[in-house]
N, C-alpha and C positions, 0 to 999 in steps of 0.2 A: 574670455569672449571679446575683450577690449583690442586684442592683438588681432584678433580675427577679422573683428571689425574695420579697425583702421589700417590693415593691409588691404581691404577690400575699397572704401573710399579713397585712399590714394590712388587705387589704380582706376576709380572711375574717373576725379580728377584729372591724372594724366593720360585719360583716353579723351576725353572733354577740351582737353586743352591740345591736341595735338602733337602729342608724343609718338614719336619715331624711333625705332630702332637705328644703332650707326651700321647694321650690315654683317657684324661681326658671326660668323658661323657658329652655332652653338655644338657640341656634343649630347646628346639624350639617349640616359641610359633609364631602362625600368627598375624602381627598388623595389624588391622581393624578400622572402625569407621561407623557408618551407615548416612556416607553420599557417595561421589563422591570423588575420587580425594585423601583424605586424606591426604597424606604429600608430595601428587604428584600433585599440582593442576592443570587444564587444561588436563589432560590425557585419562579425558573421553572422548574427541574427537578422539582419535585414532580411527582406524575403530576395531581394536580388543578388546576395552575396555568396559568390561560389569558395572563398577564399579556404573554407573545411577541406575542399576537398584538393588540398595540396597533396595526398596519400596516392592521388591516380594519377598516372603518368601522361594522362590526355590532356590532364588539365595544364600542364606544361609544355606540352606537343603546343596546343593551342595558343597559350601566348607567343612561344615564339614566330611561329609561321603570322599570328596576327602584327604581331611586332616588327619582323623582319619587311613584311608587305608595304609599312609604314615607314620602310628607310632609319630605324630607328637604330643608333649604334648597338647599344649592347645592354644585357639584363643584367644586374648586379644584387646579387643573392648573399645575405647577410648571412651570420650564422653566429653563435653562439653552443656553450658549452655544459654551460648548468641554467638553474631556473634561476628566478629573480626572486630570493625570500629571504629581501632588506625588508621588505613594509609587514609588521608585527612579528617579523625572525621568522617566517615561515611562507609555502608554498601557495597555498590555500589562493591566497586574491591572483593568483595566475593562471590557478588552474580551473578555479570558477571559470574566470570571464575569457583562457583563452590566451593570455598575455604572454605571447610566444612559446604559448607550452599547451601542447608539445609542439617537438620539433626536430625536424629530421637533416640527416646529413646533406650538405646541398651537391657537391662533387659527384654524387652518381645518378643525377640527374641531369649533365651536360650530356653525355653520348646520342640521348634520347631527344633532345630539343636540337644539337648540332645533325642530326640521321633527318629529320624535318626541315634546314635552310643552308645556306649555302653562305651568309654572308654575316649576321649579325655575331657580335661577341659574346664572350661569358665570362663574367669578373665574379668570381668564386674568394670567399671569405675563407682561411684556412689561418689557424693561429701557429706563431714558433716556440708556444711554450709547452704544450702538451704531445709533441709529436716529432720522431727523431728527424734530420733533416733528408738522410737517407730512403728513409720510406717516403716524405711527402716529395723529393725529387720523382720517386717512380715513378706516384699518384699524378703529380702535375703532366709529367711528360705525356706517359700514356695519352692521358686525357687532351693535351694539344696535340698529338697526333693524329685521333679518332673524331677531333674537329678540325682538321687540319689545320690547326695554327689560331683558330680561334677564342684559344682562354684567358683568364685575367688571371692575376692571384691579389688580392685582398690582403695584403700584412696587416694582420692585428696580434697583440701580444695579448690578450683578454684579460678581463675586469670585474670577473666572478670567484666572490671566494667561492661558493656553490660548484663552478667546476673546480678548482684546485681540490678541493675534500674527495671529489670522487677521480679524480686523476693521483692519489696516491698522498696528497701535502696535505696538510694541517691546515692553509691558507696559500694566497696566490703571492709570489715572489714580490718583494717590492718594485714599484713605480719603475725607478730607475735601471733597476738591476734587472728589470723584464726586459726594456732595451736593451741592456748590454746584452744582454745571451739574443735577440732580436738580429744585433749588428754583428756578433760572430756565425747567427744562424743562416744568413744571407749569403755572408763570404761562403762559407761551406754549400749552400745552393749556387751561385755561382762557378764555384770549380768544379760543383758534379755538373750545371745543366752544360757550359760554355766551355771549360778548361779539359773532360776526362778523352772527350771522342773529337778526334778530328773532323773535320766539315766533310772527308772525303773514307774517314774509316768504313765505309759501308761499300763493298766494290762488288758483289754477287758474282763475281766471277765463275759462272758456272763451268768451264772447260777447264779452269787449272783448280775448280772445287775451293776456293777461298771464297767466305763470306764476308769476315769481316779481318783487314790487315793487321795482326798483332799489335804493331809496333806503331801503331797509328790509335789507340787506345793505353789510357795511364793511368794511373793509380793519384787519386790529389793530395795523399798522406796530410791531411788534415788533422793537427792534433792540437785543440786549445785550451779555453778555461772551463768551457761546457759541451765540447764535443771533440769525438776523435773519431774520424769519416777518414779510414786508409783508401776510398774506392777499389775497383770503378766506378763509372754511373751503372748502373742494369741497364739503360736504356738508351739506343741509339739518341743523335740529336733528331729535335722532334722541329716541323716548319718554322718556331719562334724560339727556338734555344728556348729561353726566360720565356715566360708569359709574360704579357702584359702587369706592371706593376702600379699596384691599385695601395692606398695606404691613406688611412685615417687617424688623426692622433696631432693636437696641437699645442700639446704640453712642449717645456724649453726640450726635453728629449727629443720626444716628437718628432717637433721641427727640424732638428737637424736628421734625424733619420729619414725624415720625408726631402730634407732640400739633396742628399744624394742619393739617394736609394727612388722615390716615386716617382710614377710618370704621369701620374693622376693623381691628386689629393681629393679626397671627400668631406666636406664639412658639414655640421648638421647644426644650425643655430637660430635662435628667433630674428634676429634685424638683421641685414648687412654690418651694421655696424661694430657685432659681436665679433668677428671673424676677417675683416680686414686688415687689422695690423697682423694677424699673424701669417694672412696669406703674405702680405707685403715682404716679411721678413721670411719667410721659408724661402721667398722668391729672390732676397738678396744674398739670403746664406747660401745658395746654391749656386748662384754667382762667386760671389766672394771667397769661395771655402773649396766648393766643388766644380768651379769653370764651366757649370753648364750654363746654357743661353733658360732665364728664366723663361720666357716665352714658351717652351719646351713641356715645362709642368702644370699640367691642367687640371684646372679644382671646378670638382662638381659641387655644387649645393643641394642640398636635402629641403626640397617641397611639395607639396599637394595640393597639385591643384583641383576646383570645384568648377566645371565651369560648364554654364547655359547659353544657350541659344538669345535668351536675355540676361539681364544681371536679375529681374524676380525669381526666374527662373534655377539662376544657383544659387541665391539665399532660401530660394523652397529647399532644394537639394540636401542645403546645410542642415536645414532644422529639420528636416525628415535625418540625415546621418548623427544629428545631436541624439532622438529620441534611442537608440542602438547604440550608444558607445558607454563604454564601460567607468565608470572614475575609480571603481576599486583597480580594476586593470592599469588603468594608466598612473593612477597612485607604486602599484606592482613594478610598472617599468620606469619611473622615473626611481623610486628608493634603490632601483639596484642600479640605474645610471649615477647616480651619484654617491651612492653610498651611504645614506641617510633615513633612517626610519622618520618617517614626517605621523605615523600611529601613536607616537608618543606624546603631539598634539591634540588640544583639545579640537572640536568641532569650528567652532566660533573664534581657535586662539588668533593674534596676527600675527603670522611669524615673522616681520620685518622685527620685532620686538624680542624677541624667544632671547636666550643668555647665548646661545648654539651659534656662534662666528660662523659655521659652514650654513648653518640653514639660510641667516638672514645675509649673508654675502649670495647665495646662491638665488633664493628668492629676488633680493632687489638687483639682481642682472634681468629675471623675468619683468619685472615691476617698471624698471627705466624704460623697456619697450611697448609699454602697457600704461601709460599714465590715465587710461578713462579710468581704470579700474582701481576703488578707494580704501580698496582691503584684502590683504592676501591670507586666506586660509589655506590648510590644507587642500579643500576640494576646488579654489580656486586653482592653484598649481594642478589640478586635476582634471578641470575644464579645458585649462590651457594647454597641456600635451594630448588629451584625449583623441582627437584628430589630430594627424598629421605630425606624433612625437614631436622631437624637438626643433619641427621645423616650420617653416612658416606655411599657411596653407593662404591659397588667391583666391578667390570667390568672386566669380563674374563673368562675362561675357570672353571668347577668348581676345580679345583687342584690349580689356581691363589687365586681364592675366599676362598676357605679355608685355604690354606695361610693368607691372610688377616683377617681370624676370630685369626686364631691362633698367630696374633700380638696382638690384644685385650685378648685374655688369658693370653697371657706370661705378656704385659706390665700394663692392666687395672687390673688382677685377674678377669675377668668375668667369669661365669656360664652359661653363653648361651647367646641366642638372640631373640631378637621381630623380625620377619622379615616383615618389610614393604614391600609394591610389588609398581609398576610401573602401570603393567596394569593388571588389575584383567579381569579373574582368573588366565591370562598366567604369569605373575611372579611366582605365586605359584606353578605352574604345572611344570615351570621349576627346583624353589627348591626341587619338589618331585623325577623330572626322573633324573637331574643333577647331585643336589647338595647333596641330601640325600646321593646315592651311595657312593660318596667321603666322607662324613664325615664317614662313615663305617668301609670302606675301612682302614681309619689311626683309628677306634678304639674311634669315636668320640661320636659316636651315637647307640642304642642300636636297636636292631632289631624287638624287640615288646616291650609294654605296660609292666610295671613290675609287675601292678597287674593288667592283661586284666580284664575290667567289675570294675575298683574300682575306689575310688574317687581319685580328682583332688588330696588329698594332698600324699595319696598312691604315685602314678606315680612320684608326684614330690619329693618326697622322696625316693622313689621306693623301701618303707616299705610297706608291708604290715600289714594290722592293723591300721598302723596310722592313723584312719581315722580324728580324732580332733590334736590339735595344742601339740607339743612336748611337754614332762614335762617340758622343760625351759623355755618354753613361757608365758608372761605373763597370757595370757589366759585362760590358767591351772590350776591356780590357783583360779579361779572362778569356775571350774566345781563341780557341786554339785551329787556325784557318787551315785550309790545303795549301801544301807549299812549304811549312816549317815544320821541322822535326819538333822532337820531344822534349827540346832542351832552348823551343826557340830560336832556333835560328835557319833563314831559309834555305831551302836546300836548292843548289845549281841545278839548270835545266841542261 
């Protein structure tokens, strides 16, 4: 509650005190998951909370056309693999309250949200470790093509032994070794989405009956330590080669897989100050290592905002969303975020004290951001993520709340935000009539789509044209363009 609190007084102070925004254009994406609940678990029960019925395809129609109306960039739909049954070795506290379970596959739910808008994105969560590369080439292209260019991809390498046991392992690969098959799984995306179909292999030539030029489609004979992909791609190139690549993950791995490979980093952390040096250094290694212009890679933050027409207004909010929110749920997704059964604790134990180096290292990173608070139990760690997971939530008027983002800009270097909601759809509707206006207002947020009707990476570059991955992206360099053979080299006109 301490965190909560004094993110909420800070931003009335710097609303008080005449804080500005410098101008800086944000990105705002919606975070999702297609289950209940998401980083709010228990909040389905509110009576205003539709978030159950992620099963109907309306209820997704609906966000997006409400979303897209709001200039909003893109939806970023989480996804997961197995349940979370770290908290007493079992299911149970997840399935009570709700705690991302269930939960359904989020990819075939773009077609139906892209048939509704014309211009917002979709950043789609897909893992490299349970899925051959070749099939999720298909999967992606299709899917940018039937949004026309509209998708994201999400690299995550997952974090669940729960899914490893029912994808065929005993447990999930280790840390490191998930990257490496991560960094060979991309090279291999790569040479199917950019390198298999020339730019121009597609000629319909109905009078001489040629579809598609033989010799302008190739085989990427991919054969490595975790995959052998002889091609071709099945699928034409689709308006963005690559979707848009989305990646979260701050470990030393991580990092460098994000400073060449992402064009979006996601971070999810209680304070700015968690999560600053490592943006700093993802942003130098990418320089230093991989010659892109940091400026390039844009890191969303993970928050929820609460926010009233007054500030009593969103602390009523708050304590009506406290009386609905689940602690055995958020107990459920924090043990499988970390890996830590905290059940094994007493009621009353402190776990700054426990013999457990992971508990009490991990607790007092909560604890330095939270100093009202004079005792950390279990259900305290449980109060604290219960809204708005592990991220910060802003409680106030929207002129306090963007205050608050604009600590995160000034002290993290963040590019925008995921906005988690509370209660769906009403959180988001509040970011629309609220918070949108204010971020405007300071010069924060743009007033329409920069290239209304164009792809995800258009907007989020808010290039036109751009519709594939920058010349400095590794990606790039795989593209096999009109004008070179097969062997590279261009052909005389």
């Amino acid at each position: 509650m301490a965190k909560r609190k004094r993110q909420g007084e800070h931003a009335t102070r710097a609303s008080r005190n005449g804080t500005r925004a410098s101008g800086k254009k944000l990105i705002i994406n919606a975070f999702v998951e297609m289950c209940s609940g998401h980083q709010s678990p228990g909040l389905w029960r509110h009576p205003d909370d539709h978030s159950h019925e992620f099963n109907d395809i309306d209820h997704w129609v609906e966000l997006a056309t409400l979303l897209e109306g709001a200039k909003i960039h893109g939806i970023f739909v989480a996804d997961v693999l197995g349940g979370y049954d770290v908290y007493n070795g079992n299911l149970d506290a997840a399935k009570i309250s709700g705690a991302q379970w269930p939960v359904n596959e989020p990819l075939a739910i773009v077609s139906a949200m892209a048939a509704a808008t014309k211009s917002i994105g979709f950043g789609i969560t897909v893992s490299t470790t349970y899925e051959q590369p070749y099939h999720l080439a298909r999967r992606l292209s299709t899917v940018d093509h039937l949004s026309k260019g509209r998708l994201g991809w999400n690299i995550v390498t997952s974090y669940l032994d729960s899914a490893a046991k029912n994808m065929g392992m005993k447990e999930q690969l280790p840390h490191d070794e998930r990257y490496a098959q991560a960094e060979e799984y991309v090279k291999v995306m790569y040479k199917l989405l950019e390198s298999s179909w020339r730019d121009d292999a597609v000629v319909l030539d109905r009078e001489k009956g040629v579809y598609t030029v033989p010799d302008r489609v190739r085989e990427i004979n991919h054969d490595g330590k975790y995959f052998t992909v002889p091609g071709p791609h099945i699928c034409q190139p689709s308006p963005q080669r690559t979707p848009l690549i989305l990646q979260a993950g701050t470990s030393k791995s991580g990092k460098v897989f994000a400073a060449q490979n992402a064009e979006a980093i996601f971070v999810s952390a209680h304070a700015p100050a968690v999560c600053a040096k490592s943006i700093a250094e993802i942003r130098e290694l990418a320089t230093s290592q991989f010659c892109r212009d940091a400026k390039n890679i844009k890191v969303l933050a993970l928050v929820t905002p609460i926010i009233g027409r007054t500030e009593e207004e969103a602390q009523a909010k708050l304590a009506d969303y406290r009386k609905y929110a689940s602690t055995e749920g958020a107990l459920a997704l924090f043990c499988g975020w970390t890996g830590i059964d905290l059940a094994k604790y007493g009621d009353d134990e402190e776990l700054r004290q426990v013999e457990s180096n992971a508990v009490r290292s991990t607790v007092e990173g909560y604890a330095r951001f939270s100093p009202g608070t004079s005792k950390w139990t279990k259900h305290t760690v449980a109060e604290h993520v219960s809204i708005g997971g592990n991220g910060p939530i802003f409680v106030g008027t929207a002129a306090q709340v963007v205050d608050g983002f604009q600590t995160w800009i000034d002290e993290a270097d963040v590019d925008g935000f995921n906005i988690a909601y509370a209660l769906f759809p009403q959180s988001f509707k509040d970011v629309v009539d609220l918070l949108l206006p204010e971020l405007k207002s300071r010069g924060l947020f743009w007033d329409d789509y920069a290239v209304p009707g164009g792809t995800y990476r258009e907007n989020f570059y808010a290039k036109k044209g751009q519709r594939g991955p920058l010349d400095e992206h590794v990606a790039s360099t795989y593209r096999w363009k009109a004008g070179v053979d097969a062997k590279g080299h261009v052909i005389p006109e």
